[in-house]
VOPAGU-2260 file (C-alpha; in pm, 1 decimal, decimal comma):
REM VOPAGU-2260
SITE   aa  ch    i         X         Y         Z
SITE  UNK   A    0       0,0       0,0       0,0
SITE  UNK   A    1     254,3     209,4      63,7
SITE  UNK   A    2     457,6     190,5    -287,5
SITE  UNK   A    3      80,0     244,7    -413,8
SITE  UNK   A    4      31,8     558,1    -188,1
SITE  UNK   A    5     385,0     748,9    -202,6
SITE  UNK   A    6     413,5     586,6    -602,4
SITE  UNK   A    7     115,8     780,4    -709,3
SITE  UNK   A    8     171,0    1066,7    -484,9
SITE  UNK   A    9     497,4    1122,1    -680,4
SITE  UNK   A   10     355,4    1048,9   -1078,7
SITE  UNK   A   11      89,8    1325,2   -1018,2
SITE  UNK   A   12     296,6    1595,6    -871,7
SITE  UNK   A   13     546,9    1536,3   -1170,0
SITE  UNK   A   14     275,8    1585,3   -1388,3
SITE  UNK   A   15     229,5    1900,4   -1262,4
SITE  UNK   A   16    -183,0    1832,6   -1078,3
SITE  UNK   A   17    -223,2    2053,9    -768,8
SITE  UNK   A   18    -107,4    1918,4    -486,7
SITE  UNK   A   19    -489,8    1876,2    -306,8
SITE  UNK   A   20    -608,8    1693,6    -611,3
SITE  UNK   A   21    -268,3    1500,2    -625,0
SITE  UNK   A   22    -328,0    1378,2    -276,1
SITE  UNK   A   23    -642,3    1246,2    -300,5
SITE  UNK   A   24    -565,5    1057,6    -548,2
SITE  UNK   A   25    -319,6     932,6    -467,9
SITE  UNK   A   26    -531,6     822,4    -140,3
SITE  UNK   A   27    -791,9     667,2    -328,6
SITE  UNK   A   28    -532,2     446,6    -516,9
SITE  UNK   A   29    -406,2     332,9    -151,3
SITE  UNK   A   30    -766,6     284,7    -101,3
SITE  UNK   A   31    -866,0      60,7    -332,5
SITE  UNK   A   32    -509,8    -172,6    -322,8
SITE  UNK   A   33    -624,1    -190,3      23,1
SITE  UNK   A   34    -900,9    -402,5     -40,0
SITE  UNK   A   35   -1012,5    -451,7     335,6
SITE  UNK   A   36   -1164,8     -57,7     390,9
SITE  UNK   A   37   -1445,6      58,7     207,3
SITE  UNK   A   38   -1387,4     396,1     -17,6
SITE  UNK   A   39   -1648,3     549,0     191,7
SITE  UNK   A   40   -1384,4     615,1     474,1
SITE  UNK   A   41   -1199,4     862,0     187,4
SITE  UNK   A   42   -1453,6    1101,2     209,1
SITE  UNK   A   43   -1525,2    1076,2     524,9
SITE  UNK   A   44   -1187,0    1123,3     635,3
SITE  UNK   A   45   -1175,0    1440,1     406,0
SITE  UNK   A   46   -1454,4    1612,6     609,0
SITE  UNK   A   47   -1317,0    1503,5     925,3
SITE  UNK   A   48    -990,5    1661,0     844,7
SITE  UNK   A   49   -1152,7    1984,2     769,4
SITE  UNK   A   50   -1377,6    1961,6    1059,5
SITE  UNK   A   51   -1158,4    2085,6    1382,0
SITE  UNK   A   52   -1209,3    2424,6    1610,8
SITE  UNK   A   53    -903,9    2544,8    1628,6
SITE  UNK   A   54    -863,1    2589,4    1208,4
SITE  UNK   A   55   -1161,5    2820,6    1245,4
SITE  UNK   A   56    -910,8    3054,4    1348,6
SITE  UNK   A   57    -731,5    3085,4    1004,9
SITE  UNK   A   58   -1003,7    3261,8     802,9
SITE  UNK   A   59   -1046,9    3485,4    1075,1
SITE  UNK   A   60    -697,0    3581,1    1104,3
SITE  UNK   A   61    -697,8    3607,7     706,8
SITE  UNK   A   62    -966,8    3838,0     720,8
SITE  UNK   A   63    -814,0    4067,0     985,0
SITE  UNK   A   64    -477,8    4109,2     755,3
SITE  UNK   A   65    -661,5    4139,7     460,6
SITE  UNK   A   66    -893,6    4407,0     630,2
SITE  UNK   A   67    -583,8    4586,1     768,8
SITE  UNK   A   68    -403,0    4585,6     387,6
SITE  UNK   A   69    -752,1    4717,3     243,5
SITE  UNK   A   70    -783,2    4995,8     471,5
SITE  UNK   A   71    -406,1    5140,3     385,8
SITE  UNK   A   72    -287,4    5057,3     748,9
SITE  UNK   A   73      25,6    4857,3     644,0
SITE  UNK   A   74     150,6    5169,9     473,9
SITE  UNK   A   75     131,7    5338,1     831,5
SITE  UNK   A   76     371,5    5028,0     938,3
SITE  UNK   A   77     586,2    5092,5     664,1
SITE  UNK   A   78     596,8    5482,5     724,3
SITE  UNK   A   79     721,9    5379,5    1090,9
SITE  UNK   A   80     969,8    5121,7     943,7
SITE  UNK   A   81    1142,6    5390,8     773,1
SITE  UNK   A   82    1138,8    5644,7    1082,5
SITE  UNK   A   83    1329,9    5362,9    1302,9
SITE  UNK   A   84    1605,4    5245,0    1009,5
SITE  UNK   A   85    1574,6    5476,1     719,6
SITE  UNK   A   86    1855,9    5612,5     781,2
SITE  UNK   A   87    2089,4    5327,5     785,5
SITE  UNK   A   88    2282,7    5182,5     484,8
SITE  UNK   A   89    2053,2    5110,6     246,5
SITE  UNK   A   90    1803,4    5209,4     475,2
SITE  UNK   A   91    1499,9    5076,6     201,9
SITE  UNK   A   92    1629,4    4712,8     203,9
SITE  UNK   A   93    1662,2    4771,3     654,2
SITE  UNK   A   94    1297,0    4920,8     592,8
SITE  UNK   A   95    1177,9    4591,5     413,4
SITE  UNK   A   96    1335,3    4383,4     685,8
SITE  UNK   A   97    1140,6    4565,8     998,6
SITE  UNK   A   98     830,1    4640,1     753,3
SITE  UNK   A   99     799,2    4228,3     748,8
SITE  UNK   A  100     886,8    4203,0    1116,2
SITE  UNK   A  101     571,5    4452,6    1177,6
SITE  UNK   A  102     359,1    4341,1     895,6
SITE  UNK   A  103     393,9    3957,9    1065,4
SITE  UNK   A  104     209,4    4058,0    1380,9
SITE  UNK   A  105     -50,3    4179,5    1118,0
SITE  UNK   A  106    -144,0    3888,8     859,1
SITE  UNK   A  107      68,4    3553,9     967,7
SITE  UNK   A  108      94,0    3504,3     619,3
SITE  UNK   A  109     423,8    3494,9     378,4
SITE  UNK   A  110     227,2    3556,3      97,1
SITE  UNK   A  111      36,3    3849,9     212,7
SITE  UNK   A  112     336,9    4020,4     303,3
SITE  UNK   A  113     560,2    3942,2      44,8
SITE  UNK   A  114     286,9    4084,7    -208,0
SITE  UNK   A  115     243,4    4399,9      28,6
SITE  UNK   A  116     618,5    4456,5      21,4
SITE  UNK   A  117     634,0    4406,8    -400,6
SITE  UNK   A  118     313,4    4691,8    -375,9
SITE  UNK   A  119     425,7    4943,1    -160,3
SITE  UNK   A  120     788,3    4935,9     -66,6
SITE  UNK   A  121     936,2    4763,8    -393,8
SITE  UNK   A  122     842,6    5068,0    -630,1
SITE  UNK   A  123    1027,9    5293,0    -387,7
SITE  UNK   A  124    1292,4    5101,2    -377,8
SITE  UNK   A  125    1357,1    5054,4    -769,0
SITE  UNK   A  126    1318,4    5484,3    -784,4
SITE  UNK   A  127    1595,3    5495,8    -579,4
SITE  UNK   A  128    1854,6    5277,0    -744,5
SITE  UNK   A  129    1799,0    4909,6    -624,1
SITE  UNK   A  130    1770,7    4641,0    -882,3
SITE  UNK   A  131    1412,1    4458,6    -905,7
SITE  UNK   A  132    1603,7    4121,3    -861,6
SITE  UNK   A  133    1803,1    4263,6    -516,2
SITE  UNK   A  134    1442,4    4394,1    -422,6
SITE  UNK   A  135    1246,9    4087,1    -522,3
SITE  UNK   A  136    1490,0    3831,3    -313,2
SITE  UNK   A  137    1503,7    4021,3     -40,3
SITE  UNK   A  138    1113,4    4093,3     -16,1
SITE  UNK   A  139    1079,9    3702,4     -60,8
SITE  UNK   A  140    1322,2    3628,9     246,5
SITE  UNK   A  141    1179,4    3832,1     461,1
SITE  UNK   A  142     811,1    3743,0     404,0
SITE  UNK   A  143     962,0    3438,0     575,1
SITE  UNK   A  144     931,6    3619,7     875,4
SITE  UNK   A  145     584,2    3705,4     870,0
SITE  UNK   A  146     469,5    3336,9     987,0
SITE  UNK   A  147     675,6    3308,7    1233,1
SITE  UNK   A  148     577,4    3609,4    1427,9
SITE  UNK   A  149     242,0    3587,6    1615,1
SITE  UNK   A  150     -13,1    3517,6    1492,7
SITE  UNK   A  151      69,8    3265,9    1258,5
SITE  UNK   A  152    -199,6    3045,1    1014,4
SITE  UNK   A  153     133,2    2775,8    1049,5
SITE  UNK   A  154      95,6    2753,9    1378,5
SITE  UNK   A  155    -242,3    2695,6    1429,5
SITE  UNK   A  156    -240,9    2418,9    1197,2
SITE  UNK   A  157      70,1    2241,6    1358,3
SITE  UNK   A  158    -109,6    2268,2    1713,0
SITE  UNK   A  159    -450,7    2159,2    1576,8
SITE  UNK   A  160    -236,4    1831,4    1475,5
SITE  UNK   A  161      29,9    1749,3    1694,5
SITE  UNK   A  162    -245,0    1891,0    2023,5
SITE  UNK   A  163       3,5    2157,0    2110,3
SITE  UNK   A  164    -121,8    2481,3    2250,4
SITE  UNK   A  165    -112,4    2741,1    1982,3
SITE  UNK   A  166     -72,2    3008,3    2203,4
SITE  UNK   A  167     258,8    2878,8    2364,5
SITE  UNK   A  168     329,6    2825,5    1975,3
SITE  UNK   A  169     224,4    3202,4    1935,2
SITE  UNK   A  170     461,0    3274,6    2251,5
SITE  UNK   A  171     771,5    3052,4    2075,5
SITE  UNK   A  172     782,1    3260,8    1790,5
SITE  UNK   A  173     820,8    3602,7    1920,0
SITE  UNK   A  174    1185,7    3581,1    1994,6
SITE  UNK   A  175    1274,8    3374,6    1669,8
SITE  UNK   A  176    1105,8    3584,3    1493,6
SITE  UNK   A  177    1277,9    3927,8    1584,2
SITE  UNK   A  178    1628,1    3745,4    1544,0
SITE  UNK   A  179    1461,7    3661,3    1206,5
SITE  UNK   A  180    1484,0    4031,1    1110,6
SITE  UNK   A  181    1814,3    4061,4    1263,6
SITE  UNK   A  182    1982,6    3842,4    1087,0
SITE  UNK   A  183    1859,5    3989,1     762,6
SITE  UNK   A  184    1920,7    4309,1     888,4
SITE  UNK   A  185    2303,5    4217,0     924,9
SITE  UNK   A  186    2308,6    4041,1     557,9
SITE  UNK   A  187    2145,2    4411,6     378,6
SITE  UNK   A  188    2450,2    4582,7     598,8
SITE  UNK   A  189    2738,9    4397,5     458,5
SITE  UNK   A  190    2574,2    4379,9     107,2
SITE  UNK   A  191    2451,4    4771,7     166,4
SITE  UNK   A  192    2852,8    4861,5     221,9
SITE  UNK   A  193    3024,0    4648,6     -41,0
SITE  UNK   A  194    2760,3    4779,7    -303,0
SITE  UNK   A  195    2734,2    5130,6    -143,6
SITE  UNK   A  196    2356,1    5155,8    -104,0
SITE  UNK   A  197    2237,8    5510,3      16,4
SITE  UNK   A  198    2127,4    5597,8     351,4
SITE  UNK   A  199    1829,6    5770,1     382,6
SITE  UNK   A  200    1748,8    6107,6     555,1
SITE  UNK   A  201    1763,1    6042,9     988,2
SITE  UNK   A  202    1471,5    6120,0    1116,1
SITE  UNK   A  203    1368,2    6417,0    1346,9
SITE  UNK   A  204    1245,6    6273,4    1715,2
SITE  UNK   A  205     898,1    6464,9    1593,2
SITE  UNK   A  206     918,6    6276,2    1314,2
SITE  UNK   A  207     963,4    5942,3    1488,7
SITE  UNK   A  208     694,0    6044,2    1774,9
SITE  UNK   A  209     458,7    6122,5    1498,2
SITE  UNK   A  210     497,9    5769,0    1340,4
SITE  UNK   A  211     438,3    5641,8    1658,6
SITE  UNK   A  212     146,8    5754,5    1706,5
SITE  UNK   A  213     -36,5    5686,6    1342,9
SITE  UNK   A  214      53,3    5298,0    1364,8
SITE  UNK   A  215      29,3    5260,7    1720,0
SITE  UNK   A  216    -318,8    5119,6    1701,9
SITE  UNK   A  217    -275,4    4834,9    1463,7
SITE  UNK   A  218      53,3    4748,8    1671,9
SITE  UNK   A  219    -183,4    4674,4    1954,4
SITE  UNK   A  220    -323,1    4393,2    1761,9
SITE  UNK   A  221     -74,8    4150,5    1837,4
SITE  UNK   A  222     -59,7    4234,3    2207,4
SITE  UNK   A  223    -432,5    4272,0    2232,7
SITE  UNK   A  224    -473,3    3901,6    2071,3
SITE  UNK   A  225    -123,6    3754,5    2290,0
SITE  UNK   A  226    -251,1    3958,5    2616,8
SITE  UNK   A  227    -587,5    3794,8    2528,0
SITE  UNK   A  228    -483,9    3459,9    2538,6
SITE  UNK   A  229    -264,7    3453,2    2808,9
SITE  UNK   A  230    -512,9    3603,9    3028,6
SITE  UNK   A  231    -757,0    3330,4    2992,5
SITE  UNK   A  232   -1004,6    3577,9    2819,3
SITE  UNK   A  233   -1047,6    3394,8    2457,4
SITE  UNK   A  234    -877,3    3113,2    2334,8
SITE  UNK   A  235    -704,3    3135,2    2002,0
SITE  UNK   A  236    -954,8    3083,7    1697,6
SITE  UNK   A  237   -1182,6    3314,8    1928,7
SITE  UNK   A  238    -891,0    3544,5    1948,3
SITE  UNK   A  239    -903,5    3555,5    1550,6
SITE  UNK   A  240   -1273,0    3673,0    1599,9
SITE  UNK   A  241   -1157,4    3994,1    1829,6
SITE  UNK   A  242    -858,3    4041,6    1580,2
SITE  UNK   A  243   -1156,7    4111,0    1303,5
SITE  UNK   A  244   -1358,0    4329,6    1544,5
SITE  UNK   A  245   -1055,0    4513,6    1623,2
SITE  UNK   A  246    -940,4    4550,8    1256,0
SITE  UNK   A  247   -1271,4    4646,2    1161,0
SITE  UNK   A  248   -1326,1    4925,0    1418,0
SITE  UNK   A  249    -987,2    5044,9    1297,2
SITE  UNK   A  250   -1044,8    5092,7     935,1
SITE  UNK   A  251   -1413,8    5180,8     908,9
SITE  UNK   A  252   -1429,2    5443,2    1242,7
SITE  UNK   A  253   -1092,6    5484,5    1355,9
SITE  UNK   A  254    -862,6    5561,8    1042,0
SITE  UNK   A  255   -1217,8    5591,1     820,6
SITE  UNK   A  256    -954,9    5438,3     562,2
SITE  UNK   A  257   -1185,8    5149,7     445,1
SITE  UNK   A  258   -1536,2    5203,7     266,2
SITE  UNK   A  259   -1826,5    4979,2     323,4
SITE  UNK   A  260   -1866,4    4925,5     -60,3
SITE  UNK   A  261   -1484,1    4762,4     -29,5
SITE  UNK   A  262   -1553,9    4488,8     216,9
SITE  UNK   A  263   -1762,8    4247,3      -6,3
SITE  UNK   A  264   -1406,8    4217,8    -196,2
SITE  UNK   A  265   -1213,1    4171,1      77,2
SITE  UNK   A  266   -1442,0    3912,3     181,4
SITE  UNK   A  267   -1416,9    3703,4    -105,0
SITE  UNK   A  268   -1071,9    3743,3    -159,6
SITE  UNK   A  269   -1057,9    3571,1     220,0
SITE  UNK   A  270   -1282,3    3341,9     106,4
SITE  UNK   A  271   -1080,2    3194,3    -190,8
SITE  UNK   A  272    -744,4    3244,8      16,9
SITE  UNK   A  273    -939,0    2993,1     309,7
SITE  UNK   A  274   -1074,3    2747,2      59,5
SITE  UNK   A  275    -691,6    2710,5     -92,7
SITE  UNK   A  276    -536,5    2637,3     282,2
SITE  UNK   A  277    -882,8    2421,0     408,1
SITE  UNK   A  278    -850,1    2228,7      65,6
SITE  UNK   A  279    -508,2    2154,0     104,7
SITE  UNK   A  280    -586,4    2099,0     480,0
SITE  UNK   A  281    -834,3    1824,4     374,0
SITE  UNK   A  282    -711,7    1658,7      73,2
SITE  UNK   A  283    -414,6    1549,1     304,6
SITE  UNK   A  284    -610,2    1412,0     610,4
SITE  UNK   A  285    -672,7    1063,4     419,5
SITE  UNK   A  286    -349,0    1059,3     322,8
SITE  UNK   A  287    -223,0    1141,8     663,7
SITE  UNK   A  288    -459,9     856,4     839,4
SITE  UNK   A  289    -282,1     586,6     628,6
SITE  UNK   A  290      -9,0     704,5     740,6
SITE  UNK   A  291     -86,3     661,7    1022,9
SITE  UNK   A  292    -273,4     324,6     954,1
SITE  UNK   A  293      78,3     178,0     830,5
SITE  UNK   A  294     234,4     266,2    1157,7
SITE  UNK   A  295     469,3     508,2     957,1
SITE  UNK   A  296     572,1     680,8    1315,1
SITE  UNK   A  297     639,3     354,0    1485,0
SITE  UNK   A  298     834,8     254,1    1189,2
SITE  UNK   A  299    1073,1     587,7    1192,7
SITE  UNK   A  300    1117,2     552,8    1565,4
SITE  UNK   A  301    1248,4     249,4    1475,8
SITE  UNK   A  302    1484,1     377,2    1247,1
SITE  UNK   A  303    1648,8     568,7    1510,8
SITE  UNK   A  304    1824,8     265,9    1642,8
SITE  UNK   A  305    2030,0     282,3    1373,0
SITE  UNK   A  306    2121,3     669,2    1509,1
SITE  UNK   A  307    2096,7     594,0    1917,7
SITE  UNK   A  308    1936,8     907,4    2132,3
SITE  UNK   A  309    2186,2    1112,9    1952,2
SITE  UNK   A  310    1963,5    1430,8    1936,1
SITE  UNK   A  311    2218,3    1703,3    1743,2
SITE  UNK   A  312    2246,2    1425,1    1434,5
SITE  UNK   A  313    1833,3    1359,6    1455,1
SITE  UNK   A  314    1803,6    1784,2    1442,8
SITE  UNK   A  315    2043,4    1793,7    1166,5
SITE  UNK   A  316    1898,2    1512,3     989,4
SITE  UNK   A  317    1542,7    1629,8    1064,5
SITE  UNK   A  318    1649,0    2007,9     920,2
SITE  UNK   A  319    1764,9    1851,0     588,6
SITE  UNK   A  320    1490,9    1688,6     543,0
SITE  UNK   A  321    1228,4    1929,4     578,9
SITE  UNK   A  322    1444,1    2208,7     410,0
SITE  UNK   A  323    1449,8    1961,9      98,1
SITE  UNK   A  324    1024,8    1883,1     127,5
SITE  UNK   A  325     979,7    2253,3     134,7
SITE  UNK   A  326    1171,2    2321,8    -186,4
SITE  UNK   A  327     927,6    2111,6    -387,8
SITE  UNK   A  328     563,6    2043,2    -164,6
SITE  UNK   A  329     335,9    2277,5     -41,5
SITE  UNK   A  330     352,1    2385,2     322,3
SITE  UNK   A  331      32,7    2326,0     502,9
SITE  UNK   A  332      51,0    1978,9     318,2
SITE  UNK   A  333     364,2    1888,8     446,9
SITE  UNK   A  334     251,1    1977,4     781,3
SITE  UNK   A  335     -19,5    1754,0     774,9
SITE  UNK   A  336     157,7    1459,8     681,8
SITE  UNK   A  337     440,6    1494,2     848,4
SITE  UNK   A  338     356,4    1630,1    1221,4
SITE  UNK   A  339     138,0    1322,1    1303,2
SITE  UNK   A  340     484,6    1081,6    1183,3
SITE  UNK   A  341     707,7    1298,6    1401,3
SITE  UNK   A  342     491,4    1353,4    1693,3
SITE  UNK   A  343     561,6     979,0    1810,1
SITE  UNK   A  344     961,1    1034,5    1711,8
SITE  UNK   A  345     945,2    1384,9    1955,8
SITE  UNK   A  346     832,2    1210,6    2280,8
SITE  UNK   A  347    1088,3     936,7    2209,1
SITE  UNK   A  348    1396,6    1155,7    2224,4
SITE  UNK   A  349    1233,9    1357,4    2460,4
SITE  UNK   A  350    1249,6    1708,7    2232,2
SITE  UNK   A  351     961,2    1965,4    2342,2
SITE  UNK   A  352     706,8    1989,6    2037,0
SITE  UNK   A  353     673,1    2333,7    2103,4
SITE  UNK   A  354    1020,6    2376,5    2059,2
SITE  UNK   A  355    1006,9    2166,4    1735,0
SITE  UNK   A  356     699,7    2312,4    1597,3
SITE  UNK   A  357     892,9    2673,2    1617,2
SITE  UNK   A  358    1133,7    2451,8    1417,0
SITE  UNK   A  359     954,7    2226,4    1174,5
SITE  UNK   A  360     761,4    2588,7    1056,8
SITE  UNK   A  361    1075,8    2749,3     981,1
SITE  UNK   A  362    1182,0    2498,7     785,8
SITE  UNK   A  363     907,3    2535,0     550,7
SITE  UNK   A  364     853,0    2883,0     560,1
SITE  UNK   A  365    1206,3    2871,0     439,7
SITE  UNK   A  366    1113,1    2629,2     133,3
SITE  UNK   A  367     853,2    2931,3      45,3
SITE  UNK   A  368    1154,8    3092,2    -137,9
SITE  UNK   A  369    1389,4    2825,0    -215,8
SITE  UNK   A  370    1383,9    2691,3    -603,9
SITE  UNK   A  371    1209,8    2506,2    -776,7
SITE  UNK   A  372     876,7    2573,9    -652,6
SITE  UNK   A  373     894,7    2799,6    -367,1
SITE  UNK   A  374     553,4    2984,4    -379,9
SITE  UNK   A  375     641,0    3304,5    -251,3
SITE  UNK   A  376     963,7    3311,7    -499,6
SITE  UNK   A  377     710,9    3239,0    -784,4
SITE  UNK   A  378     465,7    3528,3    -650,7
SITE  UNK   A  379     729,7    3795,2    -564,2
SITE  UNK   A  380     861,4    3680,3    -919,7
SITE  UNK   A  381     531,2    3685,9   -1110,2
SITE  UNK   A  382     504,9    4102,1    -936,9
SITE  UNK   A  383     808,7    4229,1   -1034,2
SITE  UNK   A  384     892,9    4057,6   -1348,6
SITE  UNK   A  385    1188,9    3930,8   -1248,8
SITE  UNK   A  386    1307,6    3554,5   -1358,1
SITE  UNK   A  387    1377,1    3311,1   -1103,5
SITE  UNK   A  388    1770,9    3298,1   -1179,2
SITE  UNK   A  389    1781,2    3616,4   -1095,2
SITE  UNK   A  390    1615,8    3591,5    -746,7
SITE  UNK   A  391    1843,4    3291,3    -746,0
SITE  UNK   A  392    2126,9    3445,8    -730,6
SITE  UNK   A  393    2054,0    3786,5    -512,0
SITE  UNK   A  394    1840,5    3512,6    -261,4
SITE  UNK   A  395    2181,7    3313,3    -143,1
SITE  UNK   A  396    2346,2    3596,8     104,9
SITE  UNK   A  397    1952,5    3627,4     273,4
SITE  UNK   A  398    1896,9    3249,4     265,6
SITE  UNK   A  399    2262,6    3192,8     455,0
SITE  UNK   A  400    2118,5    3449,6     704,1
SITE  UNK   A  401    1787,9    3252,8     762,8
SITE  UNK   A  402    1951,9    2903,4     742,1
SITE  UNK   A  403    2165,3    3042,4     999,6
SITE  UNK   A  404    1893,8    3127,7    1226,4
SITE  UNK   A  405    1735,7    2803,8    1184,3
SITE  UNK   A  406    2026,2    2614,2    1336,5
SITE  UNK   A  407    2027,8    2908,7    1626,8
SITE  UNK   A  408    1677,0    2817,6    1732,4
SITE  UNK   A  409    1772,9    2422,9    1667,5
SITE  UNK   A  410    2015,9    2400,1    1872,4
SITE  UNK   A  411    1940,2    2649,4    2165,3
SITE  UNK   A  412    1566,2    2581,2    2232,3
SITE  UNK   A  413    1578,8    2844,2    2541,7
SITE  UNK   A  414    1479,9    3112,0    2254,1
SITE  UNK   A  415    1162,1    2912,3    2136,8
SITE  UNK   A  416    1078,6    2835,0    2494,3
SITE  UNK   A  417    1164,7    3129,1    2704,9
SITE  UNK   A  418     829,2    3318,4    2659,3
SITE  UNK   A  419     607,7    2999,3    2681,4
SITE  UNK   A  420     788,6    2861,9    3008,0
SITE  UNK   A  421     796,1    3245,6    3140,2
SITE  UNK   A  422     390,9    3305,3    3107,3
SITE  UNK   A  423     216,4    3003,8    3041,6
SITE  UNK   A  424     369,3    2720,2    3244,3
């Protein structure tokens, strides 16, 4: 079944099908070698996989970023982004690095921010002498960021499978996040002073204060929806619900920035972004409970005989491997089949799965821009009308940096779990 199942899996996606399609397919051929289970229990194990509380929270946190780009409030973020490091060398790219650490309390969504970076900032940019390749990889590596920092639609589907509180998932992600940005703030500097990128103008403290003040309410929505949580007063997919509320009072009263005519739009855009992720979401659950039928996770457990308790080789090992799936499958996919496999291998060596859910969502969110079919490389791509050689080769200096922060967080696990231990345990 297995040969049948992973066989299939691999004709279709060289053939090019979507990857939901592709893995029920690929299911239904497992299915029917089986013999001994009826095909009833595809379907049914395709609403089951949709059906689950916790992923209510990803339209709702889709609407609330969406609703915050419609109303013109990222450009607010951006505006403050350029007070803080404007002024540094090549204060744009530093701009596009903070931008994405700010935007990522916003949307939780690579794709989101990546496009609102190619929109707003990108065009700037080019005017003042970058390249549209330097601009394009560089927006693409640090959309990376934008999952990673609370709230996060990765998240909440890695603690919906592997029963992991999402809001000590929220908590892990803080601090890797902001050392995200850092890191990428280091790799512009070096390529900002061997190129000799401008600085921009430094700021007046007025000018700072008064950027301050214009995006201080949406920068409450992180805290209001962390503060939320950790309080006891809503738990995360209702947290999603007070994110909308808040982003609505925002744009339609507060900044009047958003027009009632405009929502409809923004509506069904969230509508057709949701139906994407819950497709994916559950075309993979049948393929995930033979998976889990076959005893895969006992099975790789197993395998670690061959490997003892040696945790820094299983890390390694593990990092490779997901880096590699990331290049070529869709996320939320991967997450799906993968997490409920690894779960088993986690409690074995003993590694927190908070700690290596911070971890297993980097990976990915790193495959987002990596060739050959890293979707935010082909979006950012598909904006600026650059070809993917060319992101190639401006991406390596920014995918060193985020490599580099992967193995950070790997191997020092204090900086995934100081928040969660420190407020929720």
């Amino acid at each position: 079944m297995m040969y049948v199942l992973l066989g299939t899996t691999l004709v279709l996606f060289a053939i090019g099908m979507p990857v939901a399609f592709a893995m029920v397919l690929s299911a239904m051929a497992a299915f029917l070698s089986l013999g001994d289970v009826p095909l009833m229990v595809l379907p049914q194990r395709i609403v089951t996989g949709a059906d689950s509380f916790p992923l209510m929270a990803i339209p709702l946190f889709l609407l609330a970023g969406n609703l915050m780009m419609g109303g013109g409030l990222t450009e607010k973020l951006s505006k403050l982004a350029t007070a803080l490091v404007g002024h540094l060398r090549g204060g744009l790219a530093q701009v596009n690095v903070v931008n994405s650490m700010v935007m990522g309390g916003m949307t939780g969504s690579a794709i989101a921010d990546a496009v609102s970076d190619c929109k707003i900032l990108v065009p700037v940019m080019i005017k003042s002498g970058y390249s549209a390749r330097f601009a394009a990889a560089l927006s693409g590596a640090t959309a990376v960021i934008a999952p990673i920092i609370p709230p996060s639609i990765p998240f909440i589907i890695y603690g919906s499978i592997a029963g992991v509180s999402i809001g000590q998932l929220f908590l892990g992600g803080a601090i890797p996040g902001i050392l995200m940005g850092l890191y990428l703030m280091i790799a512009v500097n070096v390529i900002a002073r061997r190129r000799n990128f401008p600085r921009g103008k430094r700021p007046t403290l007025r000018e700072v204060g008064s950027a301050l003040r214009i995006s201080g309410p949406p920068l409450m929505l992180p805290v209001i929806i962390l503060g939320g949580i950790l309080a006891g007063v809503f738990t995360p997919t209702e947290a999603g619900a007070v994110a909308v509320l808040y982003a609505l009072a925002l744009t339609l009263i507060g900044y009047r920035s958003l027009r009632l005519p405009e929502l409809p739009k923004i509506l069904i855009d969230t509508g057709m972004q949701t139906g994407v992720v819950m497709l994916v979401i559950a075309a993979a659950a049948p393929f995930s409970w033979l998976l889990a039928r076959e005893q895969v996770g006992q099975a790789v457990v197993q395998l670690l005989g061959v490997i003892g308790d040696d945790k820094i080789l299983f890390l390694l090992l593990l990092n490779v491997v997901l880096l590699v799936l990331g290049m070529f499958l869709d996320a939320t996919a991967i997450l799906i089949i993968v997490v409920p496999v690894l779960v088993p291998v986690f409690d074995t060596l003993g590694l927190d799965p908070v700690h290596m859910g911070v971890m297993v969502v980097m990976n990915l969110m790193i495959g987002l821009v990596t060739p050959p079919f890293g979707l935010v490389m082909y979006v950012v791509c598909n904006l600026l009308k650059v070809s993917i050689t060319d992101f190639t080769r401006e991406l390596w200096p920014f995918l060193l940096a985020l490599v580099a922060m992967l193995l950070t967080i790997t191997y020092v696990p204090e900086l995934v779990l100081f928040l969660p231990n420190l407020a929720m345990r």
